[in-house]
C-alpha positions in Angstrom: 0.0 0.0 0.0 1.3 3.5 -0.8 0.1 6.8 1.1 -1.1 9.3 -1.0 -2.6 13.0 -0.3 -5.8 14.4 -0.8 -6.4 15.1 -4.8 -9.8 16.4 -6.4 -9.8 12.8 -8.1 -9.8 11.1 -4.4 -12.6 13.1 -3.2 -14.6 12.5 -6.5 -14.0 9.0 -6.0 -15.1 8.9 -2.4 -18.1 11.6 -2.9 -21.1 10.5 -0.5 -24.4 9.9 -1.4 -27.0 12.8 -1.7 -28.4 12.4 1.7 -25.4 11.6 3.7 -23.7 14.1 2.3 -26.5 16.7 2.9 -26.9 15.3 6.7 -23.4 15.6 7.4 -23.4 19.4 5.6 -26.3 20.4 7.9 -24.7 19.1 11.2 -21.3 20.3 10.1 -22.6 24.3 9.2 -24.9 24.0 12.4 -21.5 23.0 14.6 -20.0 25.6 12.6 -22.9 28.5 13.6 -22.4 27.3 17.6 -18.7 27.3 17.6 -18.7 31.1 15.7 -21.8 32.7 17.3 -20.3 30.7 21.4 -16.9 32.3 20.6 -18.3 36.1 19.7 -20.6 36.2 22.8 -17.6 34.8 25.0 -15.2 37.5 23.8 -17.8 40.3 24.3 -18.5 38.5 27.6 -15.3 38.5 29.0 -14.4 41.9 27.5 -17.5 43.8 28.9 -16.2 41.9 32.5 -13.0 43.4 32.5 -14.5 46.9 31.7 -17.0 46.9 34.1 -14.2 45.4 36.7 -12.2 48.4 35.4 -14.4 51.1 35.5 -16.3 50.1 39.0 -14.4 47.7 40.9 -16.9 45.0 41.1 -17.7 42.3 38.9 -20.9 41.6 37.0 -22.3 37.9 38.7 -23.8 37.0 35.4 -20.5 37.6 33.2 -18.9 35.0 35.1 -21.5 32.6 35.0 -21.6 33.3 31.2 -18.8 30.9 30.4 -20.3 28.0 32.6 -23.2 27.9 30.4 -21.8 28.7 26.8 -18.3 26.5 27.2 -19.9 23.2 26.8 -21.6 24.4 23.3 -17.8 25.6 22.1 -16.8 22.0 23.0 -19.9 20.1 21.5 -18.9 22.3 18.3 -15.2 21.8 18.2 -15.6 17.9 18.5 -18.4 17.6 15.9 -16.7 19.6 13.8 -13.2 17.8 14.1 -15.6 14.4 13.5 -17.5 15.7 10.5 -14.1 17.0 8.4 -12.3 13.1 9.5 -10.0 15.9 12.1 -10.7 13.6 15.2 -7.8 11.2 16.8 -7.6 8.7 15.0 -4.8 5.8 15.0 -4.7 5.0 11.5 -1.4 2.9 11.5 -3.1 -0.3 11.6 -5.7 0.5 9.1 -3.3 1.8 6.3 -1.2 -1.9 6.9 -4.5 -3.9 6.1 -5.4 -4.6 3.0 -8.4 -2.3 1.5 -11.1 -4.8 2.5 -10.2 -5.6 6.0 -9.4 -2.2 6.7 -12.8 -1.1 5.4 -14.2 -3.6 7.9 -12.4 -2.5 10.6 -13.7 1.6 9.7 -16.9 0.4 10.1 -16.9 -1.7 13.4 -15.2 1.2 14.5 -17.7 3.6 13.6 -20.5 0.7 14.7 -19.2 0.8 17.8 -18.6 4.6 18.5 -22.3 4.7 16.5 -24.0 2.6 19.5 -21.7 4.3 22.6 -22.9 7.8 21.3 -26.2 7.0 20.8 -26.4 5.6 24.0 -24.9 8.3 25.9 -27.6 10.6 24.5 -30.3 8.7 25.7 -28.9 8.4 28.9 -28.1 12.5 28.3 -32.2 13.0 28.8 -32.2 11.6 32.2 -29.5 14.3 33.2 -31.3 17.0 31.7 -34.0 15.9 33.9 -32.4 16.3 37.4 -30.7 19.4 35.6 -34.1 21.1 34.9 -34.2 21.6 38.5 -31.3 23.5 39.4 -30.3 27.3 37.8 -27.3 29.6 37.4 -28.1 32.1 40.3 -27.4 35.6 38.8 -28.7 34.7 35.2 -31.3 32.8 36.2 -31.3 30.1 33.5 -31.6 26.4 34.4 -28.4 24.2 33.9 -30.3 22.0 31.5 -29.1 24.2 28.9 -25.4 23.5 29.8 -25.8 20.0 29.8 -27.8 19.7 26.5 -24.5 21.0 24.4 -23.3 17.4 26.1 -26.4 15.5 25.0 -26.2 17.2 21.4 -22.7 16.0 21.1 -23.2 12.8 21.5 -26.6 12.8 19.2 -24.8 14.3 16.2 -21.1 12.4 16.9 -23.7 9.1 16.4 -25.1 10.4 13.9 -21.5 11.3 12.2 -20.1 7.9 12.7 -23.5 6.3 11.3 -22.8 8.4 7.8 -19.6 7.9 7.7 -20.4 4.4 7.7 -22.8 4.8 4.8 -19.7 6.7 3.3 -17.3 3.8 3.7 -20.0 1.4 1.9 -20.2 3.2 -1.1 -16.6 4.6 -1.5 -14.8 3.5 -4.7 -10.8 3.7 -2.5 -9.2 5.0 0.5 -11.5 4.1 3.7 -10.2 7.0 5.5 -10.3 9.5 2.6 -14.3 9.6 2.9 -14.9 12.4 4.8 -12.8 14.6 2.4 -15.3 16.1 0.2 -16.1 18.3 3.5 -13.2 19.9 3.2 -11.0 18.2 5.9 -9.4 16.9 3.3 -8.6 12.7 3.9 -8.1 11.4 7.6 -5.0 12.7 8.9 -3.2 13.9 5.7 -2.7 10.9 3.8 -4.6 7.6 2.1 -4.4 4.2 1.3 -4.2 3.2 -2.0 
């Protein structure tokens, strides 16, 4: 097997199907839209905190409770994001010394398995946003249950990711790994089999 880098013929070759690819376009620009519109309201956040710190001496409550609630949405986005453009960890080594076959089997137990953990780990997700419902940040006076669903999300649309990405492993023509690059990641990690 020989490594080769992302071309405009590899991403032809490993193009998804209509509705995949459409899924994983709406989940991507959605993680995209968190991650942007998280970071902007953080920055103003902590900006406006260190003006009013500056100018009276005492701190705004809500602007530090601010990044309590909004972090866990800049983390849901970074990791969705990182999964949907094939940007995640990912030990490859062993996959790019099997043959094509075995090491498109071993993509998709892989992404089977990470498919069923994720999926699970959002349904158990609800229950916590149930006990979180409860309970509220004190000064802005929102419940925590909107913290924690950035969590539950995650794991809904990281299931979700490694469920297409499994659909896009089944009907790519090469490279296993190279299926996520018509996102714009380019192929997993730089390189692909061949």
């Amino acid at each position: 097997m020989s490594v080769v880098t992302s071309s405009p013929e590899l991403v032809r070759e490993n193009q998804a199907p209509g509705l995949v690819r459409l899924v994983d376009l709406a989940i991507l620009r959605f993680a995209q839209a968190v991650g942007i519109g998280v970071a902007v309201v953080l920055l103003v956040s902590i900006t406006t905190g260190v003006v009013v710190r500056y100018l009276t001496s005492q701190s705004a409550g809500w602007i530090n409770e601010l990044p309590d609630l909004l972090f866990p949405w800049l983390s849901m986005a970074g990791m969705v994001m990182a999964a949907q453009l094939g940007q995640h960890i990912l030990v490859d080594m062993g996959v790019r010394l099997l043959s094509r076959g075995v090491g498109r089997g071993l993509v998709l137990l892989t992404n089977g398995i990470a498919a069923a953990v994720f999926l699970f780990l959002a349904r158990q997700g609800l229950d916590v946003l149930e006990v979180t419902a409860g309970e509220s940040f004190p000064q802005l006076g929102i419940t925590m249950l909107w913290a924690y669903l950035a969590l539950v999300l995650a794991f809904l649309l990281l299931g979700v990711t490694a469920l297409t990405t499994m659909a896009r492993v089944l009907t790519a023509k090469t490279d296993p790994l190279a299926v996520r690059a018509d996102l714009g990641g380019g192929d997993m990690h730089g390189g692909g089999v061949s």
